[in-house]
C-alpha positions as CSV (number, residue, x, y, z in Angstrom):
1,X,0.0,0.0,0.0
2,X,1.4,3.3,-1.0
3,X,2.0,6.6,0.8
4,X,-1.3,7.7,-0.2
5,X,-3.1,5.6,1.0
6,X,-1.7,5.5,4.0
7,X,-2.1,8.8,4.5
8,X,-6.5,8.2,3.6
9,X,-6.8,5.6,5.9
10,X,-5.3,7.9,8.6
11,X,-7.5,10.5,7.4
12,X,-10.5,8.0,8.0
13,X,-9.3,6.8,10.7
14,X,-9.4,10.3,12.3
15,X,-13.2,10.2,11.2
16,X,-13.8,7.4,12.9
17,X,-11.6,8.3,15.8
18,X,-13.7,11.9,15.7
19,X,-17.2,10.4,15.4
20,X,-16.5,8.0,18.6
21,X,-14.8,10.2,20.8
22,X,-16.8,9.4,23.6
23,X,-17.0,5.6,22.7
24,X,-19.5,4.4,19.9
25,X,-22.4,3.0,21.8
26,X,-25.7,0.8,20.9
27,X,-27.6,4.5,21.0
28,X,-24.9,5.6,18.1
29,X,-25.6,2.5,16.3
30,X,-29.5,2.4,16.6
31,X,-29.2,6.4,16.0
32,X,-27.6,5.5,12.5
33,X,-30.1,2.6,11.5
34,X,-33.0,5.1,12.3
35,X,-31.2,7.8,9.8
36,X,-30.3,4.7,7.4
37,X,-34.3,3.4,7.7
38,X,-35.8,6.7,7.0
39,X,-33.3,8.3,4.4
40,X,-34.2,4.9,2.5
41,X,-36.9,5.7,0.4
42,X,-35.4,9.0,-1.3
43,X,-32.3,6.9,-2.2
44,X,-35.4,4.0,-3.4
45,X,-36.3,6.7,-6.0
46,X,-32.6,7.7,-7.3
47,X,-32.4,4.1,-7.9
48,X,-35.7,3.8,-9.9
49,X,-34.5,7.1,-12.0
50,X,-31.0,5.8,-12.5
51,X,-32.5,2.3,-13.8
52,X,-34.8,4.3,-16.3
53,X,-32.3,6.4,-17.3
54,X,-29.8,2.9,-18.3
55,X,-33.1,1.2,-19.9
56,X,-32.8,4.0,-22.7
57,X,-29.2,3.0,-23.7
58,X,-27.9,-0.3,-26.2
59,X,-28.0,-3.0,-23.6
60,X,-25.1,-4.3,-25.2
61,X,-22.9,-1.2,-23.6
62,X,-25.2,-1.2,-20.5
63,X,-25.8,-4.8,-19.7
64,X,-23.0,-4.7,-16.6
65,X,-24.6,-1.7,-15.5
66,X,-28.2,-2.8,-15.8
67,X,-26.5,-5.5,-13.5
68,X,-25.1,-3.7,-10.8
69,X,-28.5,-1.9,-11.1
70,X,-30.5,-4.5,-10.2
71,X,-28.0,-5.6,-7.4
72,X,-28.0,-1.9,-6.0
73,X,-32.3,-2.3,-5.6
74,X,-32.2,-5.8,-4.3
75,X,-29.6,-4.6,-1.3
76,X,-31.7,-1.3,-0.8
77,X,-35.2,-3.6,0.0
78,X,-32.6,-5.8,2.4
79,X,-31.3,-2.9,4.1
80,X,-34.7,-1.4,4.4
81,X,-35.6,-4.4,6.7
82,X,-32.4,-5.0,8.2
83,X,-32.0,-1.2,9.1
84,X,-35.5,-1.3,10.7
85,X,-35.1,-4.9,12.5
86,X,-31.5,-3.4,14.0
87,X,-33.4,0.0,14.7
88,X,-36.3,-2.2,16.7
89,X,-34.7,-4.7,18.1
90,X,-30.3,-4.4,18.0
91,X,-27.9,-7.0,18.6
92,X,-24.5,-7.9,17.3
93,X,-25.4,-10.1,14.8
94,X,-28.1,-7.4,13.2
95,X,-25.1,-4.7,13.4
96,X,-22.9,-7.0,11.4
97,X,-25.6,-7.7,8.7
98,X,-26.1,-3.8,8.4
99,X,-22.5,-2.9,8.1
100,X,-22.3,-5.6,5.4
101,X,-25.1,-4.6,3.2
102,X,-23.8,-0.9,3.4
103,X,-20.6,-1.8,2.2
104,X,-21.7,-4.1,-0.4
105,X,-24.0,-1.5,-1.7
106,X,-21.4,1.2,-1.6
107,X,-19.4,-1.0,-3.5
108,X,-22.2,-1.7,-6.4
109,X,-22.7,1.5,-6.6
110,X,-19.3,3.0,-7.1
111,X,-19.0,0.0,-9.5
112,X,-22.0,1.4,-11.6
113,X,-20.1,4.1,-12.4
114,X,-16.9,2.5,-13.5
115,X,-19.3,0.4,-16.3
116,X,-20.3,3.6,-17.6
117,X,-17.2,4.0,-19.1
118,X,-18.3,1.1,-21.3
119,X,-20.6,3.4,-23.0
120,X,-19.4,4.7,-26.3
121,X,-21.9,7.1,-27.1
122,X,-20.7,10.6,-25.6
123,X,-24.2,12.1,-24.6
124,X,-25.6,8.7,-23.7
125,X,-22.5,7.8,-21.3
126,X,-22.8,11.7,-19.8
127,X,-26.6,11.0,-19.1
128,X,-26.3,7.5,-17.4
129,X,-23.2,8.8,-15.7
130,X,-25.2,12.0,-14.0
131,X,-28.1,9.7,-13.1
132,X,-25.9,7.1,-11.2
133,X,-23.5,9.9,-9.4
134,X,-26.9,11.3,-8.0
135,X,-27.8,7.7,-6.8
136,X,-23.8,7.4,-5.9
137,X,-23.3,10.4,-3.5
138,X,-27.1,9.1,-1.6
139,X,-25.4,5.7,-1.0
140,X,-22.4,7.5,0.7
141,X,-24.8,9.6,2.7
142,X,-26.1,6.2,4.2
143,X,-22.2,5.1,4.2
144,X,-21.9,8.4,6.2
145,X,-24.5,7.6,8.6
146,X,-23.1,3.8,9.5
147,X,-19.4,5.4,9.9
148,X,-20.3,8.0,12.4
149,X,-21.5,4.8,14.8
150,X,-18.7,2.5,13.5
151,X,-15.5,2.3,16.2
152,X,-12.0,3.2,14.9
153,X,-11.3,0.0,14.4
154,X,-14.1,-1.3,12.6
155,X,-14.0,2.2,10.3
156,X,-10.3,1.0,9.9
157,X,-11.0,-2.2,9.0
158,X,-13.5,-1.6,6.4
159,X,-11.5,1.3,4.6
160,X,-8.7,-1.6,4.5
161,X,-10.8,-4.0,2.9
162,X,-12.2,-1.0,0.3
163,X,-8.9,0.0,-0.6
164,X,-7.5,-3.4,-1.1
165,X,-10.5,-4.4,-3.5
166,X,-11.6,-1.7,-5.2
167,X,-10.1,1.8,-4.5
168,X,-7.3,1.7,-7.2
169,X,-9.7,1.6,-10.0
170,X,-12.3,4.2,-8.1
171,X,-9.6,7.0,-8.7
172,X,-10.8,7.4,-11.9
173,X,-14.2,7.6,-11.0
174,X,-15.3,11.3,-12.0
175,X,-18.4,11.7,-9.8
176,X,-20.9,14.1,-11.2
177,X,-21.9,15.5,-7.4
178,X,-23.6,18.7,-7.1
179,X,-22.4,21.2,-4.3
180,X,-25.7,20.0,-2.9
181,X,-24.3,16.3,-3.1
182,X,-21.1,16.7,-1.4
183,X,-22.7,18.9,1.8
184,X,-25.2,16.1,2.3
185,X,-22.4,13.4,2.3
186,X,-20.2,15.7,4.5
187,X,-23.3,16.1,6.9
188,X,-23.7,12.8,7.1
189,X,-20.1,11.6,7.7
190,X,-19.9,14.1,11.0
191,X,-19.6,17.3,9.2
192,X,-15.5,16.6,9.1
193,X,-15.4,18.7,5.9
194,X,-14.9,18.2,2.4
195,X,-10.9,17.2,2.8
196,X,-12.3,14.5,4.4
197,X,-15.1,13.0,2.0
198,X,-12.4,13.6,-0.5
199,X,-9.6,11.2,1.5
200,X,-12.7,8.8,1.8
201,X,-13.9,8.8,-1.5
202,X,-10.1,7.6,-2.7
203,X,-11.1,4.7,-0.5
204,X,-14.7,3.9,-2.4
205,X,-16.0,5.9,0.7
């Protein structure tokens, strides 16, 4: 692992290390699932747009992406009902199954947009590509929301496991985020500030 991202995971580890100060408790935790459960549904509708947006282009340049699209809706109904069981009733094993849905949908997601380089067609790519950066930057506002209750450790753990599977390529990810985009995800990560979402973003954060 090189200097740089050395230097993010300290960076995210000071997010985690900031977020926790006090010690992450089970009132963190169920406080994130709550925000997770009920910011749900606007991120349900991105999802829907971004899938009618890919529908419109040559499925053989969008079939990976109509992929990951389907994967991204499929985790967003399970962490609708894992959010809300965790929320209702938490426990170890429900705060394990919610940290790895998040992750596995912040993964699909970040992935979408890497397949729309597969698109050949300038405006077509360009359209795709601003419909899955808004449904993108929503998933790292519920990535926020589950790192602000995760513990140093576990925040350090996962940004290991990101960078060592995916982060490389996510580099050249050029997210189309509005100023709008970036406050909510830098709300929703603790207000740390945009050097911050940047050093997480170079880990698929």
């Amino acid at each position: 692992m090189g200097k740089s991202w050395k230097r993010a995971l300290g960076v995210l580890g000071v997010i985690g290390m900031a977020a926790c100060l006090e010690g992450c408790s089970q009132t963190d935790a169920v406080k994130a699932a709550s925000m997770i459960h009920a910011y749900l549904p606007a991120v349900a509708v991105l999802a829907n747009d971004a899938a009618a947006t890919v529908e419109g282009v040559d499925p053989a340049e969008a079939g990976a992406i109509q992929a990951l699209s389907a994967k991204v809706q499929a985790e967003l109904q399970e962490l609708e009902l894992v959010s809300g069981a965790y929320a209702a009733a938490p426990s170890s094993d429900g705060w394990t199954k919610l940290g790895a849905v998040v992750d596995a949908l912040v993964t699909d997601a970040d992935q979408g947009l890497l397949a729309v380089l597969e698109i050949k067609n300038p405006a077509s790519q360009a359209k795709v590509k601003l419909a899955l950066s808004a449904l993108d930057a929503a998933v790292h506002v519920v990535d926020g929301y589950l790192m602000t209750a995760r513990t140093p450790v576990e925040a350090k753990a996962v940004a290991e496991n990101r960078a060592a599977n995916q982060a490389a390529k996510l580099v050249s990810v050029e997210r189309y985020w509005s100023a709008t985009d970036w406050q909510r995800v830098d709300r929703a990560f603790g207000g740390r500030g945009r050097e911050l979402a940047d050093a997480g973003m170079r880990l698929g954060f």
